[in-house]
Backbone as CSV, one residue per row, in Angstrom:
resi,resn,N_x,N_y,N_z,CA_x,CA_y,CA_z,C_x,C_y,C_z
1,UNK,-10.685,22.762,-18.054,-9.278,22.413,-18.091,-8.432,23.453,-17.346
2,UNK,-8.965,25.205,-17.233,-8.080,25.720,-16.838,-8.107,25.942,-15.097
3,UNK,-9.690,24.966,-14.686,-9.536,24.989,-13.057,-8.543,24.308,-13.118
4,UNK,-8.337,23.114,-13.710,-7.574,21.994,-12.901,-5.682,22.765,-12.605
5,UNK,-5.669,23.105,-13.999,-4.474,23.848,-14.232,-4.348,25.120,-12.941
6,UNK,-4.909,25.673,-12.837,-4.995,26.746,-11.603,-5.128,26.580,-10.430
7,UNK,-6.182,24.868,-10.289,-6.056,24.533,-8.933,-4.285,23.786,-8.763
8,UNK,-4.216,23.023,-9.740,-2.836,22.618,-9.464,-1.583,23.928,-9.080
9,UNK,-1.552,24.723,-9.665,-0.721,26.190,-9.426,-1.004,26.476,-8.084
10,UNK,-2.117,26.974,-7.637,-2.366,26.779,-6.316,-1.917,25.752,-4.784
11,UNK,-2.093,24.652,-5.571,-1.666,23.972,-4.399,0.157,24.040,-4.435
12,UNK,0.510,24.211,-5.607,2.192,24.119,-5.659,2.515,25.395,-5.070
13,UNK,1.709,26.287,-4.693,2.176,27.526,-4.160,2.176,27.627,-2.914
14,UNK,1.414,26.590,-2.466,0.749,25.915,-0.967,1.962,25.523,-0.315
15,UNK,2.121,24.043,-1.185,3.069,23.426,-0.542,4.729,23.995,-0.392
16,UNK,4.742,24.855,-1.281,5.879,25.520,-1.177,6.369,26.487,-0.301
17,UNK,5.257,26.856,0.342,5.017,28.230,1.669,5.295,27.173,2.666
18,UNK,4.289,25.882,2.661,4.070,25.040,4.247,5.108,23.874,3.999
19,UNK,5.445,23.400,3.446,6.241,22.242,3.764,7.868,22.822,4.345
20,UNK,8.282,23.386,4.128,9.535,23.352,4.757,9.336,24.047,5.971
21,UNK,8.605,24.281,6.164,8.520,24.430,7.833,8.097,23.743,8.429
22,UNK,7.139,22.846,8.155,6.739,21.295,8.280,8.363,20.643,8.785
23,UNK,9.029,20.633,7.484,10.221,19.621,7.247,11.466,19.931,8.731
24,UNK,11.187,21.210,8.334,12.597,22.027,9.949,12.513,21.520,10.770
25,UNK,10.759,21.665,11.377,10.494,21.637,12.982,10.267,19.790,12.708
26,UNK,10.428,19.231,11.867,10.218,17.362,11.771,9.029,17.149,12.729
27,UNK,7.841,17.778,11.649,7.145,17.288,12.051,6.068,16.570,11.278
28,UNK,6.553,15.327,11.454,6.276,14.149,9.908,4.552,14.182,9.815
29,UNK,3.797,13.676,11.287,2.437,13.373,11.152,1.701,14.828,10.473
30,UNK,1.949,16.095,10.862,1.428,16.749,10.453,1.697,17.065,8.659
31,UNK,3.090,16.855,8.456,3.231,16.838,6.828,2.455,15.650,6.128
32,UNK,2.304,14.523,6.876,0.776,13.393,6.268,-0.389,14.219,6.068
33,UNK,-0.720,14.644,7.200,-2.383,14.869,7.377,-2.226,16.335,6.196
34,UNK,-1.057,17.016,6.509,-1.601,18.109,5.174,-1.604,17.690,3.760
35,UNK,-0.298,16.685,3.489,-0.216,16.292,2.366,-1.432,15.532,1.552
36,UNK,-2.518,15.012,2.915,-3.645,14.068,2.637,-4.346,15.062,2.191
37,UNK,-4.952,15.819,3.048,-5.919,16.976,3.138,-5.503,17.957,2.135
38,UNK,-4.901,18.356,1.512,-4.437,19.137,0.434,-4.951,18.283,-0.871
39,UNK,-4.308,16.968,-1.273,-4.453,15.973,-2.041,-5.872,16.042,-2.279
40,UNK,-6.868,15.179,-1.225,-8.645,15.388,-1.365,-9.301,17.061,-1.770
41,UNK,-8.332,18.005,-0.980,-9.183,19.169,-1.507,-8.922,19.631,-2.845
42,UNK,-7.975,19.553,-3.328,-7.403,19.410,-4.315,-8.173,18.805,-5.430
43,UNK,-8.243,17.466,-5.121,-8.971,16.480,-6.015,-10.233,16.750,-6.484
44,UNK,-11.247,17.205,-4.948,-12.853,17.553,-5.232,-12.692,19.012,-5.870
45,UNK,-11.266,19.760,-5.782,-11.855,21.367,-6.520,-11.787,21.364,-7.700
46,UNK,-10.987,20.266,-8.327,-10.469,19.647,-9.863,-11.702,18.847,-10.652
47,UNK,-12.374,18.287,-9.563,-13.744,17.353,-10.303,-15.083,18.437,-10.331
48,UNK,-14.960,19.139,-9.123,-16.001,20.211,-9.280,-15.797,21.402,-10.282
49,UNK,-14.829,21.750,-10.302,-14.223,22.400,-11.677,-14.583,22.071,-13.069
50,UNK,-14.322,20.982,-13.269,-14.866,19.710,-14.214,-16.179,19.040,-14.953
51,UNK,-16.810,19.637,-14.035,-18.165,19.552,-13.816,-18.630,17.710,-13.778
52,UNK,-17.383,17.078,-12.926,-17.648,16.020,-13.286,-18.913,15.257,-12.331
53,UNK,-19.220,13.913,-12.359,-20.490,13.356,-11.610,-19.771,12.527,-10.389
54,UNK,-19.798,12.749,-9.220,-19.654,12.177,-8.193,-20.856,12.145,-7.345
55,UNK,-21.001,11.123,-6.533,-21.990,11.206,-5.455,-21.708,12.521,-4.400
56,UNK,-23.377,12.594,-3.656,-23.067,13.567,-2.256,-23.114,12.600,-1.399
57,UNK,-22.503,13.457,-0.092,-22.474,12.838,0.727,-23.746,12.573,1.281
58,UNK,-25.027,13.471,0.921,-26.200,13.256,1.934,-26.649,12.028,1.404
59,UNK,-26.583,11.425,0.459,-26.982,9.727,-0.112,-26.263,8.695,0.848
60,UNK,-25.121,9.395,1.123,-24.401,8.092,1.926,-24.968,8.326,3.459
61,UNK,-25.142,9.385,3.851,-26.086,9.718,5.671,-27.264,8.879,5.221
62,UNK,-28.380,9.299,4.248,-29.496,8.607,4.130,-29.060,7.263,4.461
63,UNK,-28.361,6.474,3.664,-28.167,5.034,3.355,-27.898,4.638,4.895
64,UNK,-27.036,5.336,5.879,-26.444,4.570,7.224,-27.907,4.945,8.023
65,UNK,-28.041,6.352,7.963,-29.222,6.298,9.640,-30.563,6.160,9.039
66,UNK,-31.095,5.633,7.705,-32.742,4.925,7.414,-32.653,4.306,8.280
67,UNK,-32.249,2.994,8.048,-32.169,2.071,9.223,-32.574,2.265,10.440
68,UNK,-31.899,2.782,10.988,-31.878,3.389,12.913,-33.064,4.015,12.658
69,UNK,-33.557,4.989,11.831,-34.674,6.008,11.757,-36.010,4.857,11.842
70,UNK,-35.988,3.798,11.121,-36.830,3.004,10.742,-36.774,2.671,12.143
71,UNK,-35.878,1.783,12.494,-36.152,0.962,13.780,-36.585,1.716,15.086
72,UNK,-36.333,2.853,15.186,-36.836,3.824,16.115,-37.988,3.953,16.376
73,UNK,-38.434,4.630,15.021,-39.811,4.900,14.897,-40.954,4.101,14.601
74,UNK,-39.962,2.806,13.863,-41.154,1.812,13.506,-41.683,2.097,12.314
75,UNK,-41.570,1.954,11.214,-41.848,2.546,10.065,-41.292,1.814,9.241
């Protein structure tokens, strides 16, 4: 409970340094992509904190290139 609480403190300390300089120079796409990218890192340091169960990503690589690997090699 007290990652989530600390990661949240963290990011409010974040956005409080970077967004208004974001906001001055208006520069909207980049206040998306941080606001996104903050949000997800955010999210996975709160579930990993958590010790909660999410998939990896190497299950989802397996799942796309078996296929291609198979058809390549023939197997």
């Amino acid at each position: 409970m007290w990652i989530a609480v600390a990661t949240i403190a963290v990011a409010l300390f974040i956005i409080k340094i970077e967004v208004p300089s974001l906001r001055r120079k208006q520069l909207k796409k980049e206040l998306w992509v941080f606001a996104t990218l903050l949000l997800l890192g955010s999210g996975i340091c709160i579930l990993m904190g958590l010790h909660a169960d999410f998939p990896s990503p190497a299950g989802w690589i397996i799942t796309v290139y078996k296929p291609i690997y198979e058809t390549i090699f023939g197997q």
